[in-house]
N, C-alpha and C positions, 0 to 999 in steps of 0.2 A: 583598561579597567581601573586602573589604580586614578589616574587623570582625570575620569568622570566621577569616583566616588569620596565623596566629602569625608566619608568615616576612614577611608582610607589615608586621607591626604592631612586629618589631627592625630590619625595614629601615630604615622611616619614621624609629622612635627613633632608629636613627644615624643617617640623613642630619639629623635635626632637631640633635644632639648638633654634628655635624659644622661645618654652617652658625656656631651659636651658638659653635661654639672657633674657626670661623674669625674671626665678629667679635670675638672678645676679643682675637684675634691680630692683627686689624686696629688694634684702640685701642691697640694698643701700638707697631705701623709706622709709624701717622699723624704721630704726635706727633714720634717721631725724625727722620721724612721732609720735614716740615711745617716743622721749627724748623731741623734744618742747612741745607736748600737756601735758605732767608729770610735766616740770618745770613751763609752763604756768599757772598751776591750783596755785601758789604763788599770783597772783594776788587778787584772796579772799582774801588774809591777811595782804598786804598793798597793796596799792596807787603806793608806792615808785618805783614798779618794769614796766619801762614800756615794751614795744612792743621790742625796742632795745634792753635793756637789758638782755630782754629774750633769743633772739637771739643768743646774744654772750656766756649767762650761757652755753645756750645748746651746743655752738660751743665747748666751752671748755670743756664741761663732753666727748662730741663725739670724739675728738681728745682724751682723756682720755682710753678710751676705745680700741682705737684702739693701742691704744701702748700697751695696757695689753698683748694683745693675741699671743706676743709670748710667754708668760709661759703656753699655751695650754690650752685647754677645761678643763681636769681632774684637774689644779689647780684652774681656773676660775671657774669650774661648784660647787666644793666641799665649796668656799666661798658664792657661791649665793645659792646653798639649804634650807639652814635655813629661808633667806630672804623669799625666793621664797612662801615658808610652811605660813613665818609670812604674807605676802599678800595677799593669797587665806585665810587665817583664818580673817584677816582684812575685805574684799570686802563681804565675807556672811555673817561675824558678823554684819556690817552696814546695809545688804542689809535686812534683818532679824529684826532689828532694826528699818528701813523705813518703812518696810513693816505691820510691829505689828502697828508703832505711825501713821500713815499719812492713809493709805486706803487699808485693807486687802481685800475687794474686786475685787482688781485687776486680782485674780485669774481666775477670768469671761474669760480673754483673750486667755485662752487656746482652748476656745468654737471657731474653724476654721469660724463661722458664724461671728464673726467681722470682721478678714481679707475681707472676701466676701465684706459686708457692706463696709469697708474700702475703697476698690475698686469703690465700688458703686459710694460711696459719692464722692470720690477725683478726678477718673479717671484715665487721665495723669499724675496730680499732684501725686498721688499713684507711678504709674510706676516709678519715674523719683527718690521719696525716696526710691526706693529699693538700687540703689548707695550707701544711706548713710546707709541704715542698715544691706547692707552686711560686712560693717566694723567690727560688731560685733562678726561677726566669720572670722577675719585676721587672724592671726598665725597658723590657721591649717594647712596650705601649706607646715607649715616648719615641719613638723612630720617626711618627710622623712629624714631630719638631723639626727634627733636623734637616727634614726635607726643605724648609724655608731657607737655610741656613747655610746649607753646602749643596754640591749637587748630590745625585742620588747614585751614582758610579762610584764614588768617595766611601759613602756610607757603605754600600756591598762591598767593599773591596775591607775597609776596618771592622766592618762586623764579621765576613767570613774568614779575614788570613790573622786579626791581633784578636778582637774580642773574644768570639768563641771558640777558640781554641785554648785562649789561656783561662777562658773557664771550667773548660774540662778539666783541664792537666790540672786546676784548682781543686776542684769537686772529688778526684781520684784520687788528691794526696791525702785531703782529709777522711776518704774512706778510709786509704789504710793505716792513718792517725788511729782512726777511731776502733779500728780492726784490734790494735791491741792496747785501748785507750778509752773504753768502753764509758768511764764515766766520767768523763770530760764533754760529753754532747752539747753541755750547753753553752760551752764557750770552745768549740772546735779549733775554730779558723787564729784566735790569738795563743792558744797553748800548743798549736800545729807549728807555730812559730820558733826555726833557733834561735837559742837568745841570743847569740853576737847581733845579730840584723832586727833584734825585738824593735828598738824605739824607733830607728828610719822606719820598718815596715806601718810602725804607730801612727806616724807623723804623715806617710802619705797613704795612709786610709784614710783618716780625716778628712784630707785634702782631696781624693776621690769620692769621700761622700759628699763634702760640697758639688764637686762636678755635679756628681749625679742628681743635686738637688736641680743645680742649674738646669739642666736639661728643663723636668718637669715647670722648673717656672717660665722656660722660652717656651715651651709649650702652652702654657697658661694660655701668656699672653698673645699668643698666633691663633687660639682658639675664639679668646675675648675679640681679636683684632673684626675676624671673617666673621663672628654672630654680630657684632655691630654693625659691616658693612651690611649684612641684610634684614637689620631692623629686629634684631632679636634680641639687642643686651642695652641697655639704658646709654645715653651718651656718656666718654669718658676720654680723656684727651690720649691719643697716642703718638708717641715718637718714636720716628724711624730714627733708629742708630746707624744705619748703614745705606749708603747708595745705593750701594751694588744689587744686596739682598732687599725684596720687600720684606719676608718676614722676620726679620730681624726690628723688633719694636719693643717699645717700653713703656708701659701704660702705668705711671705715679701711681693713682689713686688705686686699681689694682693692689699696683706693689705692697701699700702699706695696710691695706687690707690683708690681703695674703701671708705678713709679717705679722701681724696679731694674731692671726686665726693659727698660726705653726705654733706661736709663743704660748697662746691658750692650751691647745693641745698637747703641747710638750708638760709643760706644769700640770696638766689635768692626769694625763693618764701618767707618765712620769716611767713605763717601763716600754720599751722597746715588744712584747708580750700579746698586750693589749692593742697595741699601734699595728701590731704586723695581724692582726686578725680583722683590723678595719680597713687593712693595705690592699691584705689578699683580698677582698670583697670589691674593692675599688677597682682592683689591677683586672679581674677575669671577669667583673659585670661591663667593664671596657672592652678586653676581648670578644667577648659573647654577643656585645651588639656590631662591634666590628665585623665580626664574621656575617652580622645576621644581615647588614647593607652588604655587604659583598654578596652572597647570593641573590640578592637583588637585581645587581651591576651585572653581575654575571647573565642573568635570564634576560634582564631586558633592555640592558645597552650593548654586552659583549656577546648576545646571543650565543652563548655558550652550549654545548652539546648538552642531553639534560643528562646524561650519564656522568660527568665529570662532574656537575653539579651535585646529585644524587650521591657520588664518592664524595666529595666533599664535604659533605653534609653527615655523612655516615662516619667517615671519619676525624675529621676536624672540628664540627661543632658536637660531636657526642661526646669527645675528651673535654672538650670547653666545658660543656654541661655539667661534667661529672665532677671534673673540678668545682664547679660554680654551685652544685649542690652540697661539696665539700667543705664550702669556706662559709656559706652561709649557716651551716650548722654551730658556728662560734657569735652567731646574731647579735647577742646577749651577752658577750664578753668583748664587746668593744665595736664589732661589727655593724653596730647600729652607725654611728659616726658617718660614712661616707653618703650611707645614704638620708639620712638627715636634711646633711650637706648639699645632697642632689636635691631634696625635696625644697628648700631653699630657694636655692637656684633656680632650679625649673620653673618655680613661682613667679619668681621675678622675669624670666625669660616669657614667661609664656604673657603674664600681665603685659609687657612692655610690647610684645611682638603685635599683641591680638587689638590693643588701641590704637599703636601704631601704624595698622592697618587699615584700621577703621577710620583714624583719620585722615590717613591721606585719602581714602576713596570718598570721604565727604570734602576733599579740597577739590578733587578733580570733578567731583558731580555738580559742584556751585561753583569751578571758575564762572570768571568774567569772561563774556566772549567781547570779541570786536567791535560790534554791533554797539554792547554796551559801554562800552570804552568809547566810544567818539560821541556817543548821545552825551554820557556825563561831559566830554571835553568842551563841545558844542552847547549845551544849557547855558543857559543867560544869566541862571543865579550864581553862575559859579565863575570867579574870576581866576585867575592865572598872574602867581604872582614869580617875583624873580629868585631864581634858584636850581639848583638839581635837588630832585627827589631818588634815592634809591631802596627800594622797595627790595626785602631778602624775601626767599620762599624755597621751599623744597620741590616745586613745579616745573618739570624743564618747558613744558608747553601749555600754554595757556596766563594769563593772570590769576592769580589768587584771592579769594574773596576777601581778603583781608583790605582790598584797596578800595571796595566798594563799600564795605562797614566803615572806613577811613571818610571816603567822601560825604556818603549820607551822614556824617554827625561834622566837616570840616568842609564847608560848602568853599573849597579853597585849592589851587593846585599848583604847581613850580611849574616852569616854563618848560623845562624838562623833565621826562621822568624812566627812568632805567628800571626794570623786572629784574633781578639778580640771582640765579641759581645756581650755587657755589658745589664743584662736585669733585670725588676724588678719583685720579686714576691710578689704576696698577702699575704706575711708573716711574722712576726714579723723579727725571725732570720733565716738565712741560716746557719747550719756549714760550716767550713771553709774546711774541707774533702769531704761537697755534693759540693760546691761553683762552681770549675770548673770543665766544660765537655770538655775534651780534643780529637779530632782525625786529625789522621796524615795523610797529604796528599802525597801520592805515585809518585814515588816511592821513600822508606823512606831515601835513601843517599842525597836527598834534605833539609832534617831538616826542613821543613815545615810543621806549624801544625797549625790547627783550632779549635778556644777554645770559650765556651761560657762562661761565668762570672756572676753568678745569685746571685744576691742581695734581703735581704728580707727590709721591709721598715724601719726597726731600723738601720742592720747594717748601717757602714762607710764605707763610699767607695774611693778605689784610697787615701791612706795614704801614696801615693808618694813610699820612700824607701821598706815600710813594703808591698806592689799591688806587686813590680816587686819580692823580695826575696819569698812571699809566691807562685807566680804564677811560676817561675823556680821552688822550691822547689816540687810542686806538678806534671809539666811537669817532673820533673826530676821520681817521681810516676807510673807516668802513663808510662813513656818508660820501667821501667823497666816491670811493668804487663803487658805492650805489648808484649815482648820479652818472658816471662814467658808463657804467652797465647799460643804463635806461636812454642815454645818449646815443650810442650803440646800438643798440635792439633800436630807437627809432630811426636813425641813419639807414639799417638795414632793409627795413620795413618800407620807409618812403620809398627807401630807392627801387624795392620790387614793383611797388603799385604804382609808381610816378615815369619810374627810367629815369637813366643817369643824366638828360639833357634837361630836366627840370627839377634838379635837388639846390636849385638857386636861396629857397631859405631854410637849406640844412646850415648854414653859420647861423644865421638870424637864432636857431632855436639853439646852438650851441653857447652862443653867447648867454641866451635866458637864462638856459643851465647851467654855466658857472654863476651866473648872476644869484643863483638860487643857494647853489650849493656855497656858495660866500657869505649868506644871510642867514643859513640855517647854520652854519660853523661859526659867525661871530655869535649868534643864541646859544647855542652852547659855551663857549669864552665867557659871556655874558652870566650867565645861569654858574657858571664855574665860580667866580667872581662873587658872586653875591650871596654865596654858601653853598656848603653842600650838608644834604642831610638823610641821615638813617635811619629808615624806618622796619620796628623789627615788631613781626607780631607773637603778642602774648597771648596764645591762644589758651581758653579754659577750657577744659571739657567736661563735660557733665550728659550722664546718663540720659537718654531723652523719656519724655512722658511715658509712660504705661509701662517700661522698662522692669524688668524682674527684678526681684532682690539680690541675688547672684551678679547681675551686668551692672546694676544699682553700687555694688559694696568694690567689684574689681575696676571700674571707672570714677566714679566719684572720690573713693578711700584709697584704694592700693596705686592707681595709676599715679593720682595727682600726690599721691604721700612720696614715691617714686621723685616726680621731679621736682619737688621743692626743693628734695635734699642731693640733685646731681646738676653736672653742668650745665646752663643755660645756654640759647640761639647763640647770646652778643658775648659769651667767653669762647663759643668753638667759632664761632666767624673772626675772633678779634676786631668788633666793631669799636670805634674811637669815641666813648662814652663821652663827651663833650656835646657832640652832633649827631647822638641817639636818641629816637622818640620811639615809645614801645605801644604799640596800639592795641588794645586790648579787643576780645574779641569770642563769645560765648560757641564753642562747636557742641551740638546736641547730635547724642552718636547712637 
């Protein structure tokens, strides 16, 4: 059902779109959220620091921070461990501490008949603190980072034996702080604090709100990384920091995006209040769709019983909800911000995805066929001059019309010409013998051939001199095991329909074909020689005839305003601008 229906398959897309802007929107709340309420809690300890001040501290650890990450997660994460250990050992030694001195009966609260009462007594006022105490469990959204990053055995084992357990013993000491400390609420967790251990505990909460900034930005960028791989986020260069891990990456241009937009918002709203009302709306409009693909996965990949689904639903997205009805009730005190931010986003994702699209189905509807590839090579007005031509394209099969718009206005051709479609895989290294998939298009006195070029995410790519000498080198390869192949298959072939006592001119014809395959290897040497050149097309797009004002304003304006101002073809291929030609080329979509 879902498969056949188009309204089904824009909804999914946007709610999938929706999610991913809200977690970008979230890696931006975190870090603001995370670094002013940590430096904040300095005001226990003088006077001196005021509201400003704050501000600026945290402005400057957050720009801090964000310049770290290009030395990667695996050098960043190996410094913050230790930390990480000494904080969770800090927060349940205190909480354990509160817990013994101030009112051990707090334990009462596990009894579900308070929350009841709770409700009873408060009502609305009840509902409306669910906002504030789903902040309590913020960071679990970003779980799915880490999965890039460590394995997932690692994760279940520090979430369920360090993390949350020393958030409870946290949570129950500050109840019984506040048990007889009633008007200390708003700064709990730092006047829960003894003071022998005030400034260490100071010094590495800081330093765990950093962590936990980091988290949300490795999630960023593992989000940005997979919407790019499938055509849903504008080109944008990503570096893998790590072998081992793919999703360990680090996307520049992101980064300092991301750093202005925390810096904006720290100076804009400037209280920790405001932030944690746009956090909550961030953090559970995440969980809420989360849950809402998991029942998805559940019905129609995990074939799930419908009863557990049904339970599920009943009870894990009705709490989501009610939280989610809770946090949006603060819309209008800061809560607008995330979604903003999604709305943004989305825009851009969905402009980027939906021409995206459209383009390529107009590349593969107007390749070149074969047919017409050897008419152009074979016409009389066209000569054939000396050189390699390599031709880039997003097309692993087929030529691109880009080479046909090329000819009809350059009645002119190289002696060689290579189809090049440069692709990434899920793996650390490629060897440089799997690297390219070479076949030649027919018929072969055309010297025309179509090659794929598979990258894993460590290699380097397009090293200029060393791209053009390794990729002859191995065309040079492949012609020969072509020739070998065909050698072969007719050796075989005679000998069935002849018999072995008259394969008298299988050398005659082996001699031919080295003779051949000698002449078509020094044409290439030859075409090597006398240049090599890159051709990249600068494709326009514009809206076709009778097109509506809507396809009209997201094609023409939003698309092309998109990439004028993001990376181009010849900086993601690192093509050697010296021996780049950019061929222009109008697509009507």
């Amino acid at each position: 059902m879902l498969e056949n229906s188009r309204i089904s398959k824009y909804f999914l897309l946007l709610a999938t779109m929706l999610g991913t802007s809200m977690v970008i929107g979230d890696g931006i709340l975190t870090p603001c959220i995370s670094v002013l309420s940590a430096v904040g809690g300095i005001k226990e300890a003088t006077s001196a620091m005021t509201e400003e001040r704050i501000v600026w501290v945290s402005v400057a650890i957050l720009v801090c921070l964000f310049m770290v990450q290009r030395f990667g997660t695996d050098k960043v994460g190996y410094s913050f461990a230790p930390i990480i250990c000494v904080w969770f050992s800090l927060i349940a030694g205190i909480g354990v501490y509160d817990f013994i001195k101030f009112d051990p009966t707090v334990v009462k609260a596990v009894n579900p008949q308070y929350i009841v009462d709770y409700f009873r007594r408060n009502k609305k006022d009840a509902w409306i603190s669910l906002g504030g105490i789903v902040l309590s469990i913020t960071g679990t959204e970003a779980l799915f980072a880490d999965v890039g990053h460590f394995t997932v055995l690692s994760i279940q084992i520090s979430m369920c034996c360090v993390t949350y357990p020393a958030l409870i013993l946290a949570y129950t000491g500050q109840s019984s702080f506040l048990r007889k400390n009633m008007d200390d609420v708003l700064d709990t967790f730092f006047k829960s604090i003894p003071k022998p251990i005030y400034w260490p505990t100071f010094v590495v909460a800081v330093v765990a709100a950093i962590i936990a900034s980091q988290a949300m930005i490795s999630g960023t960028f593992s989000n940005i990384q997979q919407s790019l791989s499938l055509g849903c986020f504008p080109r944008v260069k990503i570096v893998h920091t790590s072998a081992k891990y793919e999703g360990q990456v680090f996307i520049p241009e992101i980064n300092y995006l991301l750093m202005i937009a925390c810096v904006a918002v720290t100076l804009g709203f400037r209280t920790t209040a405001k932030i944690g009302n746009a956090y909550g709306i961030a953090v559970v409009f995440v969980m809420t769709l989360t849950s809402s693909f998991l029942i998805l996965i559940m019905i129609i990949i995990w074939k799930t019983n419908i009863l557990l689904v049904i339970s599920y639903i009943v009870i894990i997205c009705s709490i989501e909800l009610m939280y989610l009805s809770s946090v949006l009730y603060k819309f209008d005190q800061g809560g607008y911000l995330p979604l903003a931010f999604a709305i943004v986003l989305m825009s851009i994702m969905y402009i980027w995805n939906d021409v995206y699209r459209r383009k390529y189905h107009y590349e593969l509807n107007h390749k070149v066929s074969a047919e017409k590839v050897k008419e152009i090579a074979v016409h009389t007005s066209f000569c054939r001059i000396p050189g390699l031509a390599i031709f880039y394209s997003e097309l692993v099969h087929g030529i691109p019309p880009i080479f046909e718009h090329y000819v009809a206005n350059v009645p002119a051709l190289h002696s060689v010409l290579v189809f090049v479609s440069i692709k990434s895989l899920p793996i650390g290294k490629v060897p440089v013998e799997e690297r390219f998939l070479f076949r030649r298009v027919q018929p072969s006195e055309l010297n025309v051939f179509r090659c794929v070029v598979r990258y894993g995410y460590t290699d380097v790519r397009n090293e200029q001199e060393p791209f053009e000498m390794i990729l002859v080198e191995r065309l040079k390869g492949f012609i020969k095991e072509d020739f070998l192949l065909k050698a072969n298959s007719r050796t075989i072939r005679e000998g069935a329909e002849l018999g072995d006592d008259e394969n008298g001119n299988g050398n005659g014809d082996e001699i031919e074909g080295e003779g051949m395959e000698a002449r078509e290897i020094e044409v290439l040497d030859k075409a090597r020689r006398a240049g090599v050149v890159h051709f990249v097309g600068e494709h326009e797009v514009v809206a076709r005839k009778g097109a509506g004002i809507g396809k009209r304003i997201m094609i023409d304006y939003a698309y092309n305003f998109l990439k004028r101002n993001l990376r181009q073809t010849d900086k993601v291929f690192d093509i050697p601008h010296k021996r780049m030609l950019k061929v222009g080329m109008t697509y009507e979509l």
